[in-house]
N, C-alpha and C positions, 0 to 999 in steps of 0.2 A: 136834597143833599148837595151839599157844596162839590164843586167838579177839581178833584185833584190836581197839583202842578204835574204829576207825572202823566196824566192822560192825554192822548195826541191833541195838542194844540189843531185848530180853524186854516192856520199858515203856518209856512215855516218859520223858524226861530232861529233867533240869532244867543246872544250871551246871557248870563242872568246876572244880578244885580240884585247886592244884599243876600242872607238876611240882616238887616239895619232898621232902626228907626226912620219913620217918613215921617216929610210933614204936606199937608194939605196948600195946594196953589191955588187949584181950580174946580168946580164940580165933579170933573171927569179927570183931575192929573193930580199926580202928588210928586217930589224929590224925594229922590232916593239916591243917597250915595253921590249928591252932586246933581244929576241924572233928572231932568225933568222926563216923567214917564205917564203917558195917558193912557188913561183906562179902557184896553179892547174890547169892543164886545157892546158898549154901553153908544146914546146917544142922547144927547140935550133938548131936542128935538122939541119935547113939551116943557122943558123947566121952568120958565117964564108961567106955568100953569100956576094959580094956587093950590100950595101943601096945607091943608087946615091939620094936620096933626103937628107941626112945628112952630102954632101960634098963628095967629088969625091973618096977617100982613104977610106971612111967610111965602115963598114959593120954593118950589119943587128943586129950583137951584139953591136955594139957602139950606134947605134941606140934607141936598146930598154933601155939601159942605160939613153939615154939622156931623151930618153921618158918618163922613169920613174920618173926621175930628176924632169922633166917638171908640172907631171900630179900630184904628192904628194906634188909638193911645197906652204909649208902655206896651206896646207888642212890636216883633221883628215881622217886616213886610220882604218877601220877594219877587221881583219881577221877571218874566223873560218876556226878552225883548223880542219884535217879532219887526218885520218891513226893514228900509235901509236908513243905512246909518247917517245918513243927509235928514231926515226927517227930524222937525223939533218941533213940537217932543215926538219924544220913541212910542209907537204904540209897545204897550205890553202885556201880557198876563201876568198880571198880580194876585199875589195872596198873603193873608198876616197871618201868623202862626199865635194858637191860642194852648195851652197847658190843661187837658182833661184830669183833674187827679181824684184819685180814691184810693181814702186813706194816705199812705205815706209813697204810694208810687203814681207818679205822672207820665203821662204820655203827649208827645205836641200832636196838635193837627191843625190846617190849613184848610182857612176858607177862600174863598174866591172874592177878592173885592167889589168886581162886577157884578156878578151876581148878588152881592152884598145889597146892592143898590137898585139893584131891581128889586129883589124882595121889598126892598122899603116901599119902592113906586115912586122913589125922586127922581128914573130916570127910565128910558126904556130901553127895549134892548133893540143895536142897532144889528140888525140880521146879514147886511152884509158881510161884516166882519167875525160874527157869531157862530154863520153857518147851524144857526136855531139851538146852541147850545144850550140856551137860558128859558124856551119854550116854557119849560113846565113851570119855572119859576114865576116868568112873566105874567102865567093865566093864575097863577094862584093870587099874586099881589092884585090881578085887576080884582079877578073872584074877590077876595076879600076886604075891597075898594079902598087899599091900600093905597095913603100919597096921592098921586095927581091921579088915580081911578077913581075917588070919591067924585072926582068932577066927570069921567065917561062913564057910560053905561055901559056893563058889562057884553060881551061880546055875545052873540046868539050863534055862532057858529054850529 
């Protein structure tokens, strides 16, 4: 289950930003609102890996690109912003809001970008920043050789 914006953020936080439409920069950043804002929590570390689920040529960075693509399209994304305000880009905690409906009443909920992307396995999670929020996600996407874990063997821990 995706990690709420209202649950204590890893660091402290600064403002939020949105909700608005994003659009995709970088693997790990998207604009919002003007606002170059990179995704906490996550790391590139292996993108450069081969993704064989996004096409034979693909890797792990083209991947989390399209994914992004994918998961902000026609949806409001919002960010808090976390670290200072000198930094470009802003790390932040992001999430896009998606409309659960049944029948004629809907309700929004919010997932976590980050996390978004872990699950796929375009990226990992970078634990300093994390403080292991994304744990369970990360061993499930390796478990299920999700993305760049089709290429490591699952961990024996």
């Amino acid at each position: 289950m995706a990690a709420s914006i209202g649950l204590a953020a890893p660091h402290p936080h600064g403002p939020t930003i949105g909700p608005a439409k994003a659009a995709v920069v970088a693997p790990d950043t998207i604009e919002l609102d003007g606002a170059k804002v990179r995704l906490l929590g996550v790391s590139l570390a292996l993108s450069e890996r081969p993704c064989p689920d996004y096409g034979s040529a693909a890797t792990c960075a083209a991947g989390a690109v399209w994914e992004l693509e994918h998961i902000i399209l026609d949806h409001d994304v919002t960010c808090r912003l976390v670290g200072g305000a000198d930094e470009r880009p802003r790390a932040g905690v992001c999430e896009v809001r998606y409309d659960a409906c049944y029948g004629v009443s809907c309700k929004p909920y919010w997932r976590d970008l980050s996390e978004e992307l872990i699950e796929a396995g375009v990226v990992i999670q970078n634990r300093d920043e994390s403080a292991g929020r994304y744990d369970a996600t990360e061993e499930a996407a390796r478990r299920g050789a999700t993305g760049l874990w089709r290429q490591i063997p699952p961990s024996r821990e």
